[in-house]
C-alpha positions, 0 to 999 in steps of 0.5 A: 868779077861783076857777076859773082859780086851780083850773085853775092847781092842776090843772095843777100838779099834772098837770106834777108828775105827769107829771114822777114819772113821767118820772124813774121812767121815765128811772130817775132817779137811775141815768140812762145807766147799763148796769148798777147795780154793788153796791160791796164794801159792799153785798155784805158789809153792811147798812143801819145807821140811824145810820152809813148801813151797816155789815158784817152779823155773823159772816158771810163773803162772798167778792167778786171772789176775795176772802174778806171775814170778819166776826166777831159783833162786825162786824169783819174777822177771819180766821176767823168765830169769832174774838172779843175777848180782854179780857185784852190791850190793843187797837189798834183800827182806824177807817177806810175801804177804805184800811186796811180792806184792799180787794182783799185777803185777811185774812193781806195786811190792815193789821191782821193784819200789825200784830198779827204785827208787834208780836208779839201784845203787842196786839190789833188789831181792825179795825172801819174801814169801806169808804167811810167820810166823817169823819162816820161814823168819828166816830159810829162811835168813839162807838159803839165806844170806851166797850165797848171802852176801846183804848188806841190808835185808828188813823185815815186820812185820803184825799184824797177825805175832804172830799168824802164828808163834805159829801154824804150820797149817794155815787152823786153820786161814783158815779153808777151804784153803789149801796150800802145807803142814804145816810149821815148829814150834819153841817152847820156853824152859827154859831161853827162849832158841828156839828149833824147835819141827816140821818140815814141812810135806805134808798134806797127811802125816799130816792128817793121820789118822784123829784121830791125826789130831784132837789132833795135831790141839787142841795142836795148838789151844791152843798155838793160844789161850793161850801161850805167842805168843809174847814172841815167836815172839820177841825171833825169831825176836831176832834170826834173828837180831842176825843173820843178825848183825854177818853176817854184814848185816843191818836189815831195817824193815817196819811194815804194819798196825802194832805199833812198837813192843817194843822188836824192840826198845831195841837197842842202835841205834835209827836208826834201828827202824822200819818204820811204815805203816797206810793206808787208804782204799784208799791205800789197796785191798778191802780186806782191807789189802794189799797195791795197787799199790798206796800203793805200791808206797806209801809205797816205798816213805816213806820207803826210807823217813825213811831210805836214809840216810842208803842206800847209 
């Protein structure tokens, strides 16, 4: 009896072995991919223990023709030795590639044409991050908003944002790109209450061994697939709110490409409704997403459309 059950341990282990080493050989999880593509971030970015990544400081990258700048306060600027100036209210910017501005130079970016537009009576910093789930944008305000008290933060909305908050390793949606790690993960328990149950780590950490790679990514498949990603979304989209009003701080949203959530109309102020941007091709990178700098500008015009008689 106590042979045959140590025979069974050996050959379990022997087939766990066997299976590391086929995955390592298959290069699980890059399995079919010609190459490994670095996205934006990667490129500009770090590894970040609390977000997953974020943009290194005072650094300038220029990735497909493009120049990305960032001052010592890791946001995006013109110029690398542009800082803060404490004497003006700030508009500060939180949100993913959309108004971060992929594929486009400082002077063609959301927050540059926003500053120009309201004539310098602000200063608009641009902190939004390219890839950014709810999750990250609501650690990341919590970081910010206490060092630099804005009296409006502008947040988007896309319509792959449920997605990204129910998973905590994007290369499920990108199968064959790699960033700096993975990103944090909330989950929801009783009563709705939000509790985070990862915190972002290094790839080199996370795919190791193999064989708990394969069982992390089938958990997160399945809350792709079959949990209430929404019901994640508004909750954390709650949070931030919540967050932002007892910091006194005005909420301005822009959903691009995206309806109006209903979780964002339940206010009693009809005015804290989003702005909501559909545009054409003609206004979109051939990826048919992300504005132009048409769009941009666009996108600037209607946004202050919607809300001028707010910032004032």
């Amino acid at each position: 009896m106590k042979r045959n059950l140590f025979l069974l341990i050996i050959g379990l282990m022997c087939g766990l072995a066997f299976a590391e080493i086929g995955l390592r050989v298959l290069n699980y999880p890059y399995i079919g991919c010609r190459k490994i593509i670095g996205v934006t971030e990667s490129k500009t970015g770090m590894f970040d223990p609390v977000l997953g990544w974020r943009y290194m400081p005072s650094k300038s990258t220029v990735v497909d023709g493009v120049t990305y700048t960032f001052n010592r306060e890791r946001y995006r600027v013109g110029d690398i030795q542009d800082e803060t100036d404490p004497s003006k209210p700030i508009i500060m910017i939180v949100g993913d590639s959309t108004l971060f501005g992929d594929g486009l130079d400082f002077p063609d970016t959301f927050g540059y044409k926003l500053e120009q537009a309201t004539k310098g009576r602000y200063q608009v910093l641009n902190f939004s991050v390219q890839g950014y789930g709810l999750d990250q944008i609501y650690l990341h305000l919590k970081q910010l908003v206490p060092m630099y008290k804005p009296k409006y933060v502008i947040l988007d909305l896309i319509e792959d944002q449920d997605y990204r908050d129910a998973i905590t390793d994007r290369r499920l949606l990108f199968p064959c790109f790699t960033t700096s790690g993975t990103k944090p993960l909330f989950s929801l328990v009783a009563h709705n209450t939000l509790v985070q149950i990862r915190t972002p780590e290094t790839f080199q950490i996370y795919d190791t061994p193999r064989l708990r790679l394969v069982w992390r990514r089938m958990e997160d498949a399945f809350r792709e697939d079959y949990s209430d990603k929404q019901a994640l979304s508004k909750v954390l989209y709650q949070h931030i709110r919540q967050y932002l009003g007892q910091q006194q701080t005005k909420l301005l949203q822009v959903n691009y490409q995206l309806d109006e959530r209903s979780y964002q109309l339940d206010t009693l102020h009809p005015d804290d409704s989003p702005m909501v941007a559909s545009y054409s091709a003609d206004y979109t990178f051939p990826d048919g997403f992300h504005p132009n700098a048409k769009g941009m500008t666009r996108l600037v015009e209607d946004f202050l459309a919607k809300f001028a008689s707010q910032i004032q």
